[in-house]
MMTF fields as JSON, N, C-alpha, C and O atoms, coordinates in Angstrom:
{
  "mmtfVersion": "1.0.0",
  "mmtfProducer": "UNKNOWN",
  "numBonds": 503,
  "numAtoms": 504,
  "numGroups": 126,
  "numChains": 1,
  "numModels": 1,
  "chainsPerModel": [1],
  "groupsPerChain": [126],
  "chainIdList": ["A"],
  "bondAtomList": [4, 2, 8, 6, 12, 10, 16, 14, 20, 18, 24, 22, 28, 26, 32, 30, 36, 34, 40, 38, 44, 42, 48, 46, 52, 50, 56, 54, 60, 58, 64, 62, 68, 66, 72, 70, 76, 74, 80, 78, 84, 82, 88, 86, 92, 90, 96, 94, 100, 98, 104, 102, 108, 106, 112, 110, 116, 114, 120, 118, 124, 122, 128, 126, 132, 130, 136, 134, 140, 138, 144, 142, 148, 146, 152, 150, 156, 154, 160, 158, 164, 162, 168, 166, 172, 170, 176, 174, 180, 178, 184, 182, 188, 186, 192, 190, 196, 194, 200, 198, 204, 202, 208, 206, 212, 210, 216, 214, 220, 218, 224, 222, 228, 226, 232, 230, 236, 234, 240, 238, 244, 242, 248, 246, 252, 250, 256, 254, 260, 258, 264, 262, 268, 266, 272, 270, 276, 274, 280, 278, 284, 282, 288, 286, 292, 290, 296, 294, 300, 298, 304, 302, 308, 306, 312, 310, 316, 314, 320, 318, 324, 322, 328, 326, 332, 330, 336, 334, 340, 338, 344, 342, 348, 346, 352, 350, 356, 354, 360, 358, 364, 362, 368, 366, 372, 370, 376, 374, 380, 378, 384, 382, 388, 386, 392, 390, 396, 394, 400, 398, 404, 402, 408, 406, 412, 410, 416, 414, 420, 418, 424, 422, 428, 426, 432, 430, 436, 434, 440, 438, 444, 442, 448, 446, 452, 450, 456, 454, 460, 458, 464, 462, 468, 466, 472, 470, 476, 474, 480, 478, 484, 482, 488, 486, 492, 490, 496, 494, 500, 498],
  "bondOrderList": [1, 1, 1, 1, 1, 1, 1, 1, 1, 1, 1, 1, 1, 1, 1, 1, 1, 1, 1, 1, 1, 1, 1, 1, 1, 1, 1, 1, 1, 1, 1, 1, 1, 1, 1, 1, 1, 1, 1, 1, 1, 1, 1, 1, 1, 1, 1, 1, 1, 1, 1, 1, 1, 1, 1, 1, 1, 1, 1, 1, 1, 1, 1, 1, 1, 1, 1, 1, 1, 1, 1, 1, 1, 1, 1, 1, 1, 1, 1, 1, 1, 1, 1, 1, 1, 1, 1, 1, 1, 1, 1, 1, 1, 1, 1, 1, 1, 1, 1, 1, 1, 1, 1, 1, 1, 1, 1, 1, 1, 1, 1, 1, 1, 1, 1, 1, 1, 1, 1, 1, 1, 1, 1, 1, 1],
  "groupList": [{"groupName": "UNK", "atomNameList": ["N", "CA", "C", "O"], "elementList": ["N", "C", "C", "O"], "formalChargeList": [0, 0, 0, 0], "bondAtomList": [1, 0, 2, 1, 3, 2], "bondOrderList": [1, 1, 2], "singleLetterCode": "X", "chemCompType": "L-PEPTIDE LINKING"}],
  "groupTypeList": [0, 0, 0, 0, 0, 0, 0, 0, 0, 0, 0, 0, 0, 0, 0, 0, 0, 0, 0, 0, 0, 0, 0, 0, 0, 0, 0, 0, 0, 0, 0, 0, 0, 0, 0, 0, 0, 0, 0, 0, 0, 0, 0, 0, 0, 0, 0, 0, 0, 0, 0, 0, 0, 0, 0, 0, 0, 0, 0, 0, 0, 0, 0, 0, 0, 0, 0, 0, 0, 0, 0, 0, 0, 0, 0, 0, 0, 0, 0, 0, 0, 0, 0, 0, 0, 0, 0, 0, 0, 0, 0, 0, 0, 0, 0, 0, 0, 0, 0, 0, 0, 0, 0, 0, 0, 0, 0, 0, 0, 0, 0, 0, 0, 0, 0, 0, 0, 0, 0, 0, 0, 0, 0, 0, 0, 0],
  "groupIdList": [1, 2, 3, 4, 5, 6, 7, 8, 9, 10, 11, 12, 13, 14, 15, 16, 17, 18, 19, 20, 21, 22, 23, 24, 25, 26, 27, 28, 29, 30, 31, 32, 33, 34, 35, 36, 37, 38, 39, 40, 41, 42, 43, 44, 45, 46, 47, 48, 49, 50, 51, 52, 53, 54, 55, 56, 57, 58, 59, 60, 61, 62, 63, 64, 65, 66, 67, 68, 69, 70, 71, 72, 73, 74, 75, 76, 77, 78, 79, 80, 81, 82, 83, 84, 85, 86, 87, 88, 89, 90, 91, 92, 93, 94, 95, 96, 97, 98, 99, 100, 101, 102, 103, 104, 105, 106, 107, 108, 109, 110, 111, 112, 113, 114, 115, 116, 117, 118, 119, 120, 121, 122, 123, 124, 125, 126],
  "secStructList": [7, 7, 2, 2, 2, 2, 2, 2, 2, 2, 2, 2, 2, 2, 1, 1, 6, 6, 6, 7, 7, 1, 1, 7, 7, 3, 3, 3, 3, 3, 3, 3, 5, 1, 1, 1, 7, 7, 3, 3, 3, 3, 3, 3, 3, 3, 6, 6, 3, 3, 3, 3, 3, 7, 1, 7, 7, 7, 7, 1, 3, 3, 3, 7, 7, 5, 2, 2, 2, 2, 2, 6, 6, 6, 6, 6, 1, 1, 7, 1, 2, 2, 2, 2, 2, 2, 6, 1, 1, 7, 7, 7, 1, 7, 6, 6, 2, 2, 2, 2, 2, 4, 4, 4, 1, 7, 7, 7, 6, 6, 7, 7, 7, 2, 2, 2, 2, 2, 2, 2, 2, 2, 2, 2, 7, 7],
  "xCoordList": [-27.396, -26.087, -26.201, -26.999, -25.261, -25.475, -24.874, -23.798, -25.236, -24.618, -23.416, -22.829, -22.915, -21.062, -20.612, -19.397, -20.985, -20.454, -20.285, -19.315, -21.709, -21.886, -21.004, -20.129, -20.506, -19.894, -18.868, -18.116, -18.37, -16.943, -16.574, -15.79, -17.129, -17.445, -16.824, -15.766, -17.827, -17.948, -16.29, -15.682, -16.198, -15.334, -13.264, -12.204, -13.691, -12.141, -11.587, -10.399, -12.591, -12.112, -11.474, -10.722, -11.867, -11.033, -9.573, -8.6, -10.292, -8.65, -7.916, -7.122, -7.985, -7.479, -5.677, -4.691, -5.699, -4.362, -3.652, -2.574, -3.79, -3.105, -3.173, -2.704, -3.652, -3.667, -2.508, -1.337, -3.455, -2.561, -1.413, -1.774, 0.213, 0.752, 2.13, 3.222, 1.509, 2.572, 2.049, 1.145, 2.643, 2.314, 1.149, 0.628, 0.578, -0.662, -1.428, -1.548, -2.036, -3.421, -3.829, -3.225, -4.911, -5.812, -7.594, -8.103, -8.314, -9.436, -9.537, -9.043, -10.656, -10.962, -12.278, -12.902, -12.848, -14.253, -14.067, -13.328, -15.028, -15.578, -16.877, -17.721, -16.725, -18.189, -18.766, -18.104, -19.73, -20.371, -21.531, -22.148, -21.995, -22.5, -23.21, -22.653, -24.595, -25.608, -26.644, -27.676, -26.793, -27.324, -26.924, -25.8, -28.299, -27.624, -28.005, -28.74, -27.435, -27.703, -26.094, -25.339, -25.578, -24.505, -24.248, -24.394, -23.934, -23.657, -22.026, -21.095, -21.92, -20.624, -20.158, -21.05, -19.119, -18.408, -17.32, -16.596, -16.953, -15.823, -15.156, -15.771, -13.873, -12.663, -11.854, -11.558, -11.512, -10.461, -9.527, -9.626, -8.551, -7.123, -6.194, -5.979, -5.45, -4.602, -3.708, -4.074, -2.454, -1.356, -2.692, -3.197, -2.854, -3.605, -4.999, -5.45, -5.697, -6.689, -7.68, -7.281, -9.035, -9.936, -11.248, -11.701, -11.711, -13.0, -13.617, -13.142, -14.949, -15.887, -17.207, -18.139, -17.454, -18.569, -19.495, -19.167, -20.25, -21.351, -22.015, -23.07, -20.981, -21.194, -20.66, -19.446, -20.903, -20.186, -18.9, -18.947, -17.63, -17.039, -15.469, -15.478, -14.848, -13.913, -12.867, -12.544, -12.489, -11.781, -10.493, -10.364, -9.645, -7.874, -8.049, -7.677, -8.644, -8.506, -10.093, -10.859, -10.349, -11.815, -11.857, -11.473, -12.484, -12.341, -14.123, -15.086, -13.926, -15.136, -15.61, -15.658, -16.234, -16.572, -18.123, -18.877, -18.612, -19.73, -20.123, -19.779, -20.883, -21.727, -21.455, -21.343, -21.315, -21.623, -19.88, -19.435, -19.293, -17.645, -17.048, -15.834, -17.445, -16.547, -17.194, -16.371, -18.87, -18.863, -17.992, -17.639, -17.475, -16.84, -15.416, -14.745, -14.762, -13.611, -13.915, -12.991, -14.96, -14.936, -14.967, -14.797, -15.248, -15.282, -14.054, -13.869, -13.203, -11.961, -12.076, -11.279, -13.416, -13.612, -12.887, -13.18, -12.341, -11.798, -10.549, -10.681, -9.068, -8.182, -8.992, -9.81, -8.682, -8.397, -7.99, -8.629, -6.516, -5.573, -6.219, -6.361, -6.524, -6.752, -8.029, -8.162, -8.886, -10.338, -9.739, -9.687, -9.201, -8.154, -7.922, -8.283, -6.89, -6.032, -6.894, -6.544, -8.036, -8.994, -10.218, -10.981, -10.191, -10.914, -11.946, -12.626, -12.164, -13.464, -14.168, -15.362, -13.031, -12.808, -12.266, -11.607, -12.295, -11.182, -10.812, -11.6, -9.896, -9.055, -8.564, -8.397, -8.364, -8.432, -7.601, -8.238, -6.434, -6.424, -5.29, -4.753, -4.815, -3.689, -3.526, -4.388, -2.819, -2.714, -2.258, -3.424, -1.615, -1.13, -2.716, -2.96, -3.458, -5.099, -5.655, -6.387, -5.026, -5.762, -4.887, -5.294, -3.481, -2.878, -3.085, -3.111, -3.245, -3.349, -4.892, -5.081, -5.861, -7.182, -7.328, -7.927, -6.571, -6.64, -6.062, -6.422, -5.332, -4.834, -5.901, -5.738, -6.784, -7.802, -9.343, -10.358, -8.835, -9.673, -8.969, -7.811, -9.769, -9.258, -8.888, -9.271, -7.717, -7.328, -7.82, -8.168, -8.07, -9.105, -8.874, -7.849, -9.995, -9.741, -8.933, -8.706, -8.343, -6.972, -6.182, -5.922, -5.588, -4.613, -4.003, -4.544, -2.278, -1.837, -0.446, -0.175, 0.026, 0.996, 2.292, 2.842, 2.972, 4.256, 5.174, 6.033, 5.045, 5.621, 5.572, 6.434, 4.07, 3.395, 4.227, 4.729, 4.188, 4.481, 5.469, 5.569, 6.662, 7.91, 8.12, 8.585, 7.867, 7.718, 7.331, 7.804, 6.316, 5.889, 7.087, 7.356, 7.621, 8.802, 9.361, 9.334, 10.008, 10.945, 10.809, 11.725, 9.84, 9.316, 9.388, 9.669, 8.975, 8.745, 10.161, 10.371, 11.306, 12.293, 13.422, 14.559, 13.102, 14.172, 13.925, 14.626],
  "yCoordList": [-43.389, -44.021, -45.334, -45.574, -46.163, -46.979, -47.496, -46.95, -48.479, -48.421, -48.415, -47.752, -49.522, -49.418, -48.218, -48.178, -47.326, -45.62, -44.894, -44.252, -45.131, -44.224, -44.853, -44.057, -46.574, -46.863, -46.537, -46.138, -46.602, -45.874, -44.535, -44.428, -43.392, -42.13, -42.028, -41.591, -42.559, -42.537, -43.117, -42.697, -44.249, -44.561, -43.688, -43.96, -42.685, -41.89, -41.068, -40.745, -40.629, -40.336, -40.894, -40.284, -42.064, -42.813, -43.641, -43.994, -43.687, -44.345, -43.587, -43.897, -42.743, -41.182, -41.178, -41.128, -41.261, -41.368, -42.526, -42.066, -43.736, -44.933, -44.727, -45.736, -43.628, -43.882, -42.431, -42.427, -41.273, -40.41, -39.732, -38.901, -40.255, -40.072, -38.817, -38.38, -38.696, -37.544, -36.271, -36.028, -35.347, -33.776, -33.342, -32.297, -34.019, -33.982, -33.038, -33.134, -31.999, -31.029, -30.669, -30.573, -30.57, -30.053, -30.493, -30.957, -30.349, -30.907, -31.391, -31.036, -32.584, -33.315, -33.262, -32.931, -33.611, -33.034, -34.522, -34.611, -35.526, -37.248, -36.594, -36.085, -36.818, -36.966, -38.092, -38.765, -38.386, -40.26, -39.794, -38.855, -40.506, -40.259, -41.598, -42.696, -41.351, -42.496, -42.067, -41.76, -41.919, -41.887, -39.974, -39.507, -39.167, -38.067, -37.373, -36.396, -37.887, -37.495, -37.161, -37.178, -36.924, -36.41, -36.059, -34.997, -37.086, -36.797, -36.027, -36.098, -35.522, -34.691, -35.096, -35.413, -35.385, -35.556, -34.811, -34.78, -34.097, -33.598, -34.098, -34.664, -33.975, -34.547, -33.297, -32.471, -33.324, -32.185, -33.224, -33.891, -33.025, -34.383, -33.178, -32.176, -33.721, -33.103, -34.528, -35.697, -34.011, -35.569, -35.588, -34.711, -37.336, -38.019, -37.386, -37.751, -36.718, -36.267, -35.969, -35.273, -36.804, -36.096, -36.088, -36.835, -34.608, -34.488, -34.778, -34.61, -35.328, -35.629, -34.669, -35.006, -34.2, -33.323, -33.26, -33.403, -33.107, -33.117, -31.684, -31.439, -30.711, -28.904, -28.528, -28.468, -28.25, -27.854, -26.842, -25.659, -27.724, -26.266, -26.142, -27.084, -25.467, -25.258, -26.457, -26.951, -26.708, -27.995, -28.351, -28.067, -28.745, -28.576, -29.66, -29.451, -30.642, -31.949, -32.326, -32.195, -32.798, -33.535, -34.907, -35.187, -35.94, -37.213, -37.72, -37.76, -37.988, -39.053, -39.627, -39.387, -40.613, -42.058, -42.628, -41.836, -43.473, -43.699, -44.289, -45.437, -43.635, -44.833, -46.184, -46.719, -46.908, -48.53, -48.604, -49.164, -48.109, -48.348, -47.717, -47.923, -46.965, -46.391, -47.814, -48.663, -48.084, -49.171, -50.172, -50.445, -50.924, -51.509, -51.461, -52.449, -49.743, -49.647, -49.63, -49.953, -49.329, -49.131, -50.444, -50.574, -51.698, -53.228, -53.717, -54.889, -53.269, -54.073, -55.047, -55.797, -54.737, -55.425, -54.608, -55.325, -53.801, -52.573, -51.723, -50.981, -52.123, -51.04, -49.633, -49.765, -48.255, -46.541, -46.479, -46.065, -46.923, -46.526, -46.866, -46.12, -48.225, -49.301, -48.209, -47.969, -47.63, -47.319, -46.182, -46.305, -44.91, -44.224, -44.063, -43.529, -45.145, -45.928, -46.325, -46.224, -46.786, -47.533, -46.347, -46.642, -45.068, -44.45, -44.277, -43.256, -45.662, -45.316, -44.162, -43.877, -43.63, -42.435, -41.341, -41.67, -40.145, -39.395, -38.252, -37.8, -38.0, -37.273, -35.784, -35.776, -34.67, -33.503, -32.646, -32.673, -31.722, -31.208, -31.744, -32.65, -31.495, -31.856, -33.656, -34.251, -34.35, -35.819, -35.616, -35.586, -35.454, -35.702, -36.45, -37.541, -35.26, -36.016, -37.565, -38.438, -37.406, -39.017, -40.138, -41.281, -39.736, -40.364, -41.083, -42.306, -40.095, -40.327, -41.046, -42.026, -40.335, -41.124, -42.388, -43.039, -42.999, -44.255, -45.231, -46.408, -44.873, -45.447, -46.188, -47.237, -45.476, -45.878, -46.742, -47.045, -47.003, -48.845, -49.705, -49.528, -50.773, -51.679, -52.444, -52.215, -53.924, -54.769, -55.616, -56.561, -55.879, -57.148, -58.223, -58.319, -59.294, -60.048, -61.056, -61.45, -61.675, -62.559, -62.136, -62.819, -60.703, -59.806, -59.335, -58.614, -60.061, -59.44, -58.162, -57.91, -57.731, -56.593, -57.206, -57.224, -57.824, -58.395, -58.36, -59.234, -56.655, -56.659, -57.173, -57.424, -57.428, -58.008, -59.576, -60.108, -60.108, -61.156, -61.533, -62.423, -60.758, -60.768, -60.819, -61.865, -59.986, -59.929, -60.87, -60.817, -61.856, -62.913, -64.215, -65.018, -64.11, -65.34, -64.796, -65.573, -63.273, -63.21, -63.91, -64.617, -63.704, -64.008, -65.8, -66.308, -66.247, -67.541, -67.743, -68.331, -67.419, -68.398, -67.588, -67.771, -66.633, -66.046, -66.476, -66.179],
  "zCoordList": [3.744, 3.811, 4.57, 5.477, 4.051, 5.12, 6.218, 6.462, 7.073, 8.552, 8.89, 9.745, 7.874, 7.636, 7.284, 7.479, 6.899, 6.542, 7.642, 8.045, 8.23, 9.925, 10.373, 10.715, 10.726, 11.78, 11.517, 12.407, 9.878, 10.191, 10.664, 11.607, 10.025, 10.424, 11.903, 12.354, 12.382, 13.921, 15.025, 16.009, 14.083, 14.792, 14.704, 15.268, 13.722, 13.798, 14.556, 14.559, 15.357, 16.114, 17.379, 18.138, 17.475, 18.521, 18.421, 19.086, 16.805, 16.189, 15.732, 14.844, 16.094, 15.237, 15.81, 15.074, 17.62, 18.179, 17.356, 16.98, 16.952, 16.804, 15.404, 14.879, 14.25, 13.009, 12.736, 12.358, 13.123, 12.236, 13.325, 14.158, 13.198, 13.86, 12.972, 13.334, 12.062, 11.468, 11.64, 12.44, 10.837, 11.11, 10.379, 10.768, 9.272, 8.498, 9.21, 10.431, 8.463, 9.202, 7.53, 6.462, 7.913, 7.26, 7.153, 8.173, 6.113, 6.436, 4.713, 3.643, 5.299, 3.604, 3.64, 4.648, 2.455, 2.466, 1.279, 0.299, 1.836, 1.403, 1.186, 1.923, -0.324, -1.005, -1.513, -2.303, -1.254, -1.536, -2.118, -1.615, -3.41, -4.38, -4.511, -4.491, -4.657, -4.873, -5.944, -5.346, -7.306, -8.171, -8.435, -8.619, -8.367, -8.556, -7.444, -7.582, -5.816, -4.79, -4.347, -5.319, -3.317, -3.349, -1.435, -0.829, -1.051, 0.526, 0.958, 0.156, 1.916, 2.557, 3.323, 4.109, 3.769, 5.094, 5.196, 4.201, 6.288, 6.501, 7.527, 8.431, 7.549, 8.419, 8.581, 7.718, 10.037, 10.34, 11.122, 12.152, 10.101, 10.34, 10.654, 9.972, 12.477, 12.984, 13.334, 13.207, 13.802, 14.183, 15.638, 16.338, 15.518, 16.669, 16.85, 17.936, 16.308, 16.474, 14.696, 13.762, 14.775, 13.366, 14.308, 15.175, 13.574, 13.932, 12.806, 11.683, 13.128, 12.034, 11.408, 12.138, 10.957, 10.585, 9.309, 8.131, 9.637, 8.272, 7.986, 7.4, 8.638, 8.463, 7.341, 7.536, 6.297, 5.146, 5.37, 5.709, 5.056, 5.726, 4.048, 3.255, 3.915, 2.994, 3.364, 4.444, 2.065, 1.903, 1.563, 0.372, 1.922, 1.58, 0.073, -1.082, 0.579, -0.543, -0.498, 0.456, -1.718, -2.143, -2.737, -3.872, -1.642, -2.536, -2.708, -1.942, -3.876, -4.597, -5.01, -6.217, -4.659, -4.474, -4.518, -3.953, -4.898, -4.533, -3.627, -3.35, -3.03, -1.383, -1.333, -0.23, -2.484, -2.942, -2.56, -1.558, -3.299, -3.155, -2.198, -2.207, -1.294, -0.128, 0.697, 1.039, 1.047, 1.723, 1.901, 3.048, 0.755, 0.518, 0.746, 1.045, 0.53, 1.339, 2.877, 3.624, 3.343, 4.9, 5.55, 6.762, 4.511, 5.52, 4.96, 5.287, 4.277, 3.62, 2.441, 1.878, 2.279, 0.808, -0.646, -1.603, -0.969, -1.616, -0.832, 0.142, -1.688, -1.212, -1.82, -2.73, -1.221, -1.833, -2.696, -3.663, -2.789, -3.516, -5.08, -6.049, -4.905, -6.328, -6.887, -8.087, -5.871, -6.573, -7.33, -8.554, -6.689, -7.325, -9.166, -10.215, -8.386, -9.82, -10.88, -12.055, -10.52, -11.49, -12.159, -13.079, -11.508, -11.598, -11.136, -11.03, -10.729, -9.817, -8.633, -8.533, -7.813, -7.037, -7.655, -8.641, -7.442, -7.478, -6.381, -5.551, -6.495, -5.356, -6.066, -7.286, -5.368, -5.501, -4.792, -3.739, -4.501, -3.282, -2.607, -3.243, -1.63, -0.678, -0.902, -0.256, -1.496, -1.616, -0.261, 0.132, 0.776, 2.044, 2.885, 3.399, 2.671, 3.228, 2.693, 3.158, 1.699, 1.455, 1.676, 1.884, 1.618, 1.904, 3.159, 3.299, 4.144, 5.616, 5.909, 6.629, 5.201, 5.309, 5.286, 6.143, 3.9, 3.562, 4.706, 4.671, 5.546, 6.592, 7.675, 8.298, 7.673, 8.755, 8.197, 8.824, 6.329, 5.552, 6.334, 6.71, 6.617, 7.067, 6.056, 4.908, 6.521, 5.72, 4.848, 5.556, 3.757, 3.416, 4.207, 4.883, 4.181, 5.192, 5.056, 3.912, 6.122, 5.86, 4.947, 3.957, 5.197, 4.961, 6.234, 7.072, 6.279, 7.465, 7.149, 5.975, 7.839, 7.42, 7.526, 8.628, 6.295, 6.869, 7.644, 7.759, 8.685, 9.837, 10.848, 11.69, 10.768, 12.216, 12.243, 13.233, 10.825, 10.558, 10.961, 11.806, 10.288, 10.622, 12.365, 12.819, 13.08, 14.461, 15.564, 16.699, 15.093, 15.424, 15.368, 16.262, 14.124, 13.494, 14.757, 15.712, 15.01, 15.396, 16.957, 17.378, 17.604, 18.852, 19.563, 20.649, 18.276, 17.914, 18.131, 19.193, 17.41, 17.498, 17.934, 17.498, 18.847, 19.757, 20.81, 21.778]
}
């Protein structure tokens, strides 16, 4: 896999408080696929808290993707949703999990959230 995969991996659990702030539980099981090899990840998504694991364990929802295109969602080069839509992924299982997963791709770059935006104007000329 490569390094951008681990670093994301790694990093959900810390962003886990500031991402998943609803009642969401369950676990997802991210499969990344590189020719006819076939890697695992599991996520145990609680509100403010995911553990990360590579223990095979039973799965609420199943998403799959290839190594090449999750990379690509993990630097913001690629929305989820679109790979989805396009077929490129597919999803399985509790949509609440991916829903919530997809939360923690980052933005493509020089992509801002029109709230932030809005908030700023407001700052600016109050």
């Amino acid at each position: 896999m490569g390094e951008a995969i681990e670093r994301f991996f790694g990093s959900l659990p810390a962003r886990a408080p500031a991402v998943l702030r609803g009642p969401t539980r369950g676990r997802l099981q991210v499969d990344l696929t590189t020719g006819n090899r076939t890697e695992h990840w599991y996520l145990e998504v609680a509100p403010g808290a995911v553990r990360v694991t590579r223990e095979q364990l039973p799965a609420d929802a199943v998403f799959t993707i290839s190594a090449e295109l999750f990379e690509e969602l993990a630097t913001g080069r690629q929305a989820g949703m679109a790979a989805v839509l396009r077929n490129e992924a597919t999803f399985s299982g509790n949509v609440m999990l991916f829903l919530v997963f997809r939360r923690f791709f980052p933005d493509p770059p020089g992509v801002r959230d029109p709230r932030e935006t809005a908030r700023e104007h407001v700052r600016r000329s109050g």
